[in-house]
C-alpha positions as CSV (number, residue, x, y, z in Angstrom):
1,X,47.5,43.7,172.2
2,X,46.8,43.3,168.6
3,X,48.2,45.9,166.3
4,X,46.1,45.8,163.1
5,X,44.0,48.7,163.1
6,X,42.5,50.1,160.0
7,X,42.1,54.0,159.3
8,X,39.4,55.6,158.3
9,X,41.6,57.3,155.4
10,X,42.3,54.3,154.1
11,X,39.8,53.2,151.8
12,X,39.0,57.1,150.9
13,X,42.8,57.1,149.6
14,X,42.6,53.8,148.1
15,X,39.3,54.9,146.0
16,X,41.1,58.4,145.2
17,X,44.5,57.1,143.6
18,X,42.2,53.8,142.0
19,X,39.3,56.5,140.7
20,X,40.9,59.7,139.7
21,X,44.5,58.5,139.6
22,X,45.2,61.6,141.1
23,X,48.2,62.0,144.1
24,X,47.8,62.3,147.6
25,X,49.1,64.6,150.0
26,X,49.0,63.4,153.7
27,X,49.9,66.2,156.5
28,X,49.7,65.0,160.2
29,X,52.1,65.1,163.4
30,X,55.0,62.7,163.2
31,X,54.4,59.6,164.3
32,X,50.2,59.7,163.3
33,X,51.0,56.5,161.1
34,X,51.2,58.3,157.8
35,X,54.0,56.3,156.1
36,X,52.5,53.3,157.5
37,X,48.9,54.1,156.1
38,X,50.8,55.0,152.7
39,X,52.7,51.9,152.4
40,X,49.9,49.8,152.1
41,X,49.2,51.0,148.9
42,X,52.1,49.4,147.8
43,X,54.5,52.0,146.2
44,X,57.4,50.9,144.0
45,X,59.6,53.8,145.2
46,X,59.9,55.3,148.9
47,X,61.9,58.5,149.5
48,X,62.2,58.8,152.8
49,X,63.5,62.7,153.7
50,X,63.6,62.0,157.2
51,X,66.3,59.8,156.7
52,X,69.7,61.8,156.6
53,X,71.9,60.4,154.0
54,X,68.7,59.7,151.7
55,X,68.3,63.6,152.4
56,X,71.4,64.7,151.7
57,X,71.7,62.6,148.0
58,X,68.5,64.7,147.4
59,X,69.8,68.1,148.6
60,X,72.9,67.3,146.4
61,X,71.4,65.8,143.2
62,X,67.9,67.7,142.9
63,X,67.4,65.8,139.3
64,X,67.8,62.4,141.2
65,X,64.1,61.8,141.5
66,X,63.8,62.6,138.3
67,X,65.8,60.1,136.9
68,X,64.5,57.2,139.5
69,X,60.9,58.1,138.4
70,X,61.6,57.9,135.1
71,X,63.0,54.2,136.4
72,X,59.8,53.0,137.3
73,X,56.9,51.4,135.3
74,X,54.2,53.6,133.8
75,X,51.3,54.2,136.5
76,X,53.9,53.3,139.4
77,X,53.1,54.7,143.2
78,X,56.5,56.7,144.7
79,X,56.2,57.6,148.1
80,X,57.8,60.5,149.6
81,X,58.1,60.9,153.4
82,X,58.4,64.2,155.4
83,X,58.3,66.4,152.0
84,X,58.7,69.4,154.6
85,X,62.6,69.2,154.9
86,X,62.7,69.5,151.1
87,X,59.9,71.8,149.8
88,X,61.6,72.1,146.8
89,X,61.1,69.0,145.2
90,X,57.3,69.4,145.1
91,X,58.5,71.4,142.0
92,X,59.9,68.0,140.2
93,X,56.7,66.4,141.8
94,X,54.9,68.5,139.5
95,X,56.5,68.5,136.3
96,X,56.4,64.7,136.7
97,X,52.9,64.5,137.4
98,X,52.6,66.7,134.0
99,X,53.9,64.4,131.9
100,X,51.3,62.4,132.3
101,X,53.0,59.1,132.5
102,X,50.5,57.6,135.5
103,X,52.9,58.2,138.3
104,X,51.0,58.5,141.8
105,X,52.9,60.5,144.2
106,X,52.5,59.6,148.4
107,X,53.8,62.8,150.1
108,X,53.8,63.1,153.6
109,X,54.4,66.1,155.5
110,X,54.9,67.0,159.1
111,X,54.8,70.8,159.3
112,X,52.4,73.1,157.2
113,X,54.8,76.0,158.5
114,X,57.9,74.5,156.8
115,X,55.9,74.4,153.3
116,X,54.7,77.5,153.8
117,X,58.2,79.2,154.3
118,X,60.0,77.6,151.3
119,X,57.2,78.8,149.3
120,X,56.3,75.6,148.2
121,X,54.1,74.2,145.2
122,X,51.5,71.9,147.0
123,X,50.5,71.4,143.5
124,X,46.6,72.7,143.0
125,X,44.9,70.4,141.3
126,X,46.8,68.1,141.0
127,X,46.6,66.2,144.4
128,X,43.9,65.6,147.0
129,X,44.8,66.5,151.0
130,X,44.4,64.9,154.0
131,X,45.3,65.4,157.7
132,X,45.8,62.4,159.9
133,X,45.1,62.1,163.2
134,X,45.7,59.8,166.3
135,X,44.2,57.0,166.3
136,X,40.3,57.6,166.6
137,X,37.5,55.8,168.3
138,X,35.8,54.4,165.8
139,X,39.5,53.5,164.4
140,X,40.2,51.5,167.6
141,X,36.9,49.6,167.9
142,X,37.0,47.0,170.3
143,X,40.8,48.2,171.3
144,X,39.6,51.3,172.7
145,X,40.0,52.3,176.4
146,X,39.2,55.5,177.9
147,X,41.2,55.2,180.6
148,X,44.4,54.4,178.4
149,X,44.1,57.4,175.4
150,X,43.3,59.8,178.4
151,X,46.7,58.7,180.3
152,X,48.9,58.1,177.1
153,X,47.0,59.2,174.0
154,X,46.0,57.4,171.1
155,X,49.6,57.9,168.3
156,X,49.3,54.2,167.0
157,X,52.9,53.1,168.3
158,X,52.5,54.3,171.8
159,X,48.7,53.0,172.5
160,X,49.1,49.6,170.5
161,X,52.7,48.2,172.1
162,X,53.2,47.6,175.7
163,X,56.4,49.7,175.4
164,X,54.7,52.4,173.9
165,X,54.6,54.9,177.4
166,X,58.3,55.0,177.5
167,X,58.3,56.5,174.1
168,X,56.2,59.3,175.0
169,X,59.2,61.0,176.8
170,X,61.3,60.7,173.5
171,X,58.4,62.3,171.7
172,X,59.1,65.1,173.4
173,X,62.6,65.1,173.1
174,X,63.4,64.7,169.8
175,X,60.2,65.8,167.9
176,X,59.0,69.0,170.4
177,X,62.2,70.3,171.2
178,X,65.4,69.1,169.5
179,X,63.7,69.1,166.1
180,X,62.2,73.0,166.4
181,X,65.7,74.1,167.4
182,X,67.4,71.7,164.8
183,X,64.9,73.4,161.9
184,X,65.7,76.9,163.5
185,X,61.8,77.5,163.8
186,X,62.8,79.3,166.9
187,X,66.5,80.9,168.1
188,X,65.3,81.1,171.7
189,X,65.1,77.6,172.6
190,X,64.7,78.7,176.5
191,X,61.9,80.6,176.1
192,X,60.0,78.4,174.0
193,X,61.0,75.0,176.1
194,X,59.6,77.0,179.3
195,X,56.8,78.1,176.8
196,X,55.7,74.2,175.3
197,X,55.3,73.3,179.6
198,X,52.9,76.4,180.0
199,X,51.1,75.4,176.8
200,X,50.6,72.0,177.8
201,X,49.2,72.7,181.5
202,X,46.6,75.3,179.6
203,X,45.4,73.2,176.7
204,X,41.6,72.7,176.9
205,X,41.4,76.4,179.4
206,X,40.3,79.5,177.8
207,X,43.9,81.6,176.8
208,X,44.6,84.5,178.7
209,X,48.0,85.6,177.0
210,X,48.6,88.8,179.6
211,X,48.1,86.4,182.5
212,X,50.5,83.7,180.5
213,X,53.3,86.0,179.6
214,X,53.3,87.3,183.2
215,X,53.4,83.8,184.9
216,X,55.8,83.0,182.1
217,X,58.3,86.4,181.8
218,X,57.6,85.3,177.9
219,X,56.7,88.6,176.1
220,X,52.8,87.9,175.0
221,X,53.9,88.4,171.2
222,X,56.4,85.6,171.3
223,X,53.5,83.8,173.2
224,X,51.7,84.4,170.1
225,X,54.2,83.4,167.5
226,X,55.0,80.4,169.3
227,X,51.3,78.7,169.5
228,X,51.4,80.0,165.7
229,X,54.7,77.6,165.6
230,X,52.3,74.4,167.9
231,X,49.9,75.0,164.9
232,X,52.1,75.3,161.9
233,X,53.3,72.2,162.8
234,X,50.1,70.7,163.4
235,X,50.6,70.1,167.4
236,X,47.2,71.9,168.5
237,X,43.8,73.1,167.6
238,X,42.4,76.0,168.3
239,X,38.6,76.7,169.1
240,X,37.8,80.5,169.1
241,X,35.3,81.9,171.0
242,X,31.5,81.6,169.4
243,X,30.3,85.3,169.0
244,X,27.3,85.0,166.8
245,X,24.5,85.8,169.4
246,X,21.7,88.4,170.2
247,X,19.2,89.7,172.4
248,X,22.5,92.2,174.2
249,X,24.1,89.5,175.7
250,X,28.1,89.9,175.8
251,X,30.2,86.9,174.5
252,X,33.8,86.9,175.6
253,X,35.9,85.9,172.6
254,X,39.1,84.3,174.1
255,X,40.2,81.1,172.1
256,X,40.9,77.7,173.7
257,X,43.7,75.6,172.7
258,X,43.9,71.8,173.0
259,X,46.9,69.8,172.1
260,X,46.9,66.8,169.0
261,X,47.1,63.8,171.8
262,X,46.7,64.2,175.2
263,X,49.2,61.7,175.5
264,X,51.9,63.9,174.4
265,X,50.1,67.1,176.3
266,X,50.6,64.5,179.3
267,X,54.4,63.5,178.9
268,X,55.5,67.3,178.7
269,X,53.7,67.9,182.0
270,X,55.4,64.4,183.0
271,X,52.4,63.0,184.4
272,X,51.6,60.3,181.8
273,X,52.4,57.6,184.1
274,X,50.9,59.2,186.8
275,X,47.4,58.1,188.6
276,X,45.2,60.9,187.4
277,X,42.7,62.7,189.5
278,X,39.0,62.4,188.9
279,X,39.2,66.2,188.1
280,X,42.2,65.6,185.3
281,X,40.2,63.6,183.6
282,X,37.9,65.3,183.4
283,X,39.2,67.9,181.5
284,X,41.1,65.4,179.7
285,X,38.0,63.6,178.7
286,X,36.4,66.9,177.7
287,X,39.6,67.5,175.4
288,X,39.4,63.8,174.0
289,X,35.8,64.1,172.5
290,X,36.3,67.4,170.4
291,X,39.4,66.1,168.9
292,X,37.2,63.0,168.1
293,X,34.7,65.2,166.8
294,X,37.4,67.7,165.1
295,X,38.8,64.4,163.5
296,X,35.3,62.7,162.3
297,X,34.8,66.4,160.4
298,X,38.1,66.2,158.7
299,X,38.2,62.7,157.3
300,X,34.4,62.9,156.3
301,X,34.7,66.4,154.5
302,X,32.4,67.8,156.6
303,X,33.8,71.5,156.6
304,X,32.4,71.8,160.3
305,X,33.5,74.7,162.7
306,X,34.3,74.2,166.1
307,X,34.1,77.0,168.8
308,X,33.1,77.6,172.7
309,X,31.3,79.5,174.7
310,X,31.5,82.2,177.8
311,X,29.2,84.9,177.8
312,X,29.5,87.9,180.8
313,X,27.6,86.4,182.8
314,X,29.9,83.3,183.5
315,X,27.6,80.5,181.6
316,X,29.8,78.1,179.3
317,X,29.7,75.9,176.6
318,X,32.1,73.5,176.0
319,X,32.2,72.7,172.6
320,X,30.0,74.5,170.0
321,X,29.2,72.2,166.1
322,X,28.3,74.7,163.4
323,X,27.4,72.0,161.2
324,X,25.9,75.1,158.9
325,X,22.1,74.3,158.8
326,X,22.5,74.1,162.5
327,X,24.5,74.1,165.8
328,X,25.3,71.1,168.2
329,X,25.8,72.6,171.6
330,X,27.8,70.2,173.6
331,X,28.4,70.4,177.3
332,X,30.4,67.4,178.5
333,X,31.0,66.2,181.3
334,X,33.2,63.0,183.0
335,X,30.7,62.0,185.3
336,X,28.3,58.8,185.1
337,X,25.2,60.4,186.4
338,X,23.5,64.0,185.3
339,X,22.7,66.7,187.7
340,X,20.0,69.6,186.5
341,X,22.6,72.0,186.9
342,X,24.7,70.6,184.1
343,X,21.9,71.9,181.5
344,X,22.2,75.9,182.7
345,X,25.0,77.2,180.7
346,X,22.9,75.0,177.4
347,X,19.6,77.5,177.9
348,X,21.4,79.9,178.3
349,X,22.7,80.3,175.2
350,X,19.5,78.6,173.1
351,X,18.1,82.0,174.2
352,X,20.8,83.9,172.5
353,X,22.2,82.3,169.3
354,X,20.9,83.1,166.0
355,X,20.4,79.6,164.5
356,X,18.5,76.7,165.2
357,X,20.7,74.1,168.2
358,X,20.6,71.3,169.5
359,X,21.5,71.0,173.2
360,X,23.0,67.8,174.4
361,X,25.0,66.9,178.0
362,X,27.5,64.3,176.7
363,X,28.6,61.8,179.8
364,X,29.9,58.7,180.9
365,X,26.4,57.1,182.0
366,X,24.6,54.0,180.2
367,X,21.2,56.0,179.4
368,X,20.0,58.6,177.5
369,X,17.9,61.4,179.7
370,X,16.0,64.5,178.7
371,X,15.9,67.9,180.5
372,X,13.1,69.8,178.7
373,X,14.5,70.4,175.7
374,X,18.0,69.3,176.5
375,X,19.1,65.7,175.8
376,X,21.6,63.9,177.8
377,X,23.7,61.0,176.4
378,X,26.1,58.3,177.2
379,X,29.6,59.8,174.8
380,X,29.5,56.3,173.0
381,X,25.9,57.4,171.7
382,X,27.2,60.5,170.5
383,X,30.3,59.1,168.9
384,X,28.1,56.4,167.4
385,X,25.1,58.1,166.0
386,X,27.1,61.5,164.9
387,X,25.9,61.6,161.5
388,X,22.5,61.1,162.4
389,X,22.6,63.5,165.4
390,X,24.7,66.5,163.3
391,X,22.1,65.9,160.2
């Protein structure tokens, strides 16, 4: 399978550095491509913190980077990889970038929670942010398969090589478990090993943390710190309940959680080289599209908020767009024909929210349908007309 595959950052953070001159701060999961995307923008310097002994002559000699910046051509790129295990050096970063010698600074960062905690100087002003996801759809163009990112994800090593499933189990391993109890984000690495398998069979369902820390014998406060931890270290998103309706109606406001890539969510369950049921995939496939649509919001600027629905009476809807002039209510569904029923839970809540929505069945079929005022569309005219459909 080929393995060039452009992402959509890349041109934003080309024009950026080439425009403004500005540097760029990257945050994403490991293994999302970051250093790779990075790296083509050619920097003359590459600080790689994940690496141990490059780590450790950093730890030892914090004026180090000082000195090899100061090395370097006027208007040189330096990138610097997994700036989490150092926090620190965002200070020298800083003074650097003062000087006002050109310098463009790469950093890449794995873990908001680890910045946050050594009180670290993401330097306002100074730098633009981005988050980087799995590989998208629109990323993946003619290389996509729905099939394959709902079995084994979409992180660019593991979808792209034919090797890639085997490393899914590592994943887990070394960046989900050993690595939290290496970086001492948790002390009770039973509780929250038992906890990650838990998380992972519920991501996508509405969180019921009684129920969880009784199935679990996890006490529902660690629950809580511990999907804090999934987030911090940007492993899941959360979609709160939507709330903002009228007319006397009761909206329950339990969050859902989804995992990054499902790929991962998949290997802790250990069923990523399983056959998957029609009814998996489902919920898999309903998981897949709001990270899409999550993702498309973050690398366009869009500031959109994502939420779901459950009102008292049992109706539901997926995945809720406030796009701010308007709502996209989204109910999605795996199946390649529409059935009536599929539009209830949609007029429903038209009759309660208080802005103006749109109400759209997203599935797998060829054609577009219409239900009264509810449209139904294939998910690849969704994903391909989202701007004009949000605007």
């Amino acid at each position: 399978m080929a393995t060039d595959i452009s992402r959509t950052l890349e041109a934003t953070i080309k024009t950026e550095t080439d425009r403004t001159g500005k540097s760029i701060l990257l945050l994403g999961p490991r293994q999302v491509g970051k250093s790779t995307l990075l790296a083509k923008l050619d920097p003359k310097l590459t600080i790689n913190l994940a690496d141990e002994s490059m780590f450790r002559e950093h730890v030892k000699d914090p004026a180090l980077i000082r000195r090899q910046v100061h090395a370097l051509p006027v208007k040189s790129k330096i990138l610097i990889d997994e700036v989490q295990r150092l926090p620190s050096i965002l200070n020298t970063i800083q003074a650097l970038i003062d000087e006002k010698k050109g310098w463009i600074f790469l950093i890449t960062g794995s873990s908001a929670r680890k910045l946050k905690r050594g009180q670290a100087n993401l330097l306002p002003g100074r730098v633009f942010e981005h988050r980087l996801f799995p590989l998208t759809y629109w990323e993946l163009g003619e290389q996509f398969n729905l099939e394959k990112v709902l079995s084994t994800g979409s992180l660019p090593e593991i979808y792209l090589q034919d090797y890639g499933p085997e490393l899914l189990r590592n994943y887990i391993d070394i960046y989900l478990r050993e690595e939290i109890q290496a970086e001492s984000l948790t002390r009770n690495i039973g509780s929250y090993s038992r906890f990650l398998d838990l998380a992972a069979a519920a991501s996508g369902e509405i969180i019921n943390y009684s129920a969880l820390a009784s199935d679990s014998e996890i006490p529902k406060e660690t629950l809580r710190r511990f999907y804090t931890l999934l987030e911090e270290t940007l492993l899941i998103h959360r979609l709160p309940a939507y709330t903002k309706i009228k007319g006397g109606r009761k909206a329950l406001q339990r969050e859902r959680i989804v995992f990054f890539d499902l790929g991962v969510c998949n290997a802790i369950l250990g069923a990523h080289k399983n056959v998957l049921t029609e009814t998996l995939k489902g919920h898999l496939f309903e998981q897949w599209l709001a990270l899409q649509l999550i993702a498309y919001s973050s690398y366009h600027r869009l500031d959109w908020k994502f939420s779901h629905y459950r009102d008292d009476r049992g109706n539901e809807v997926d995945l809720i767009i406030d796009t701010g002039p308007r709502l996209l209510a989204l109910e999605i569904k795996y199946s390649t024909s529409i059935k009536p029923k599929y539009a209830n839970g949609l007029r429903e809540f038209a009759q309660y929210t208080k802005k103006p929505v749109k109400l759209i069945i997203v599935y797998r079929g060829d054609t577009p349908q219409r239900l009264d005022r509810v449209s139904a569309m294939p998910y690849r005219e969704l994903l391909d007309r989202i701007k004009v459909i949000a605007g």
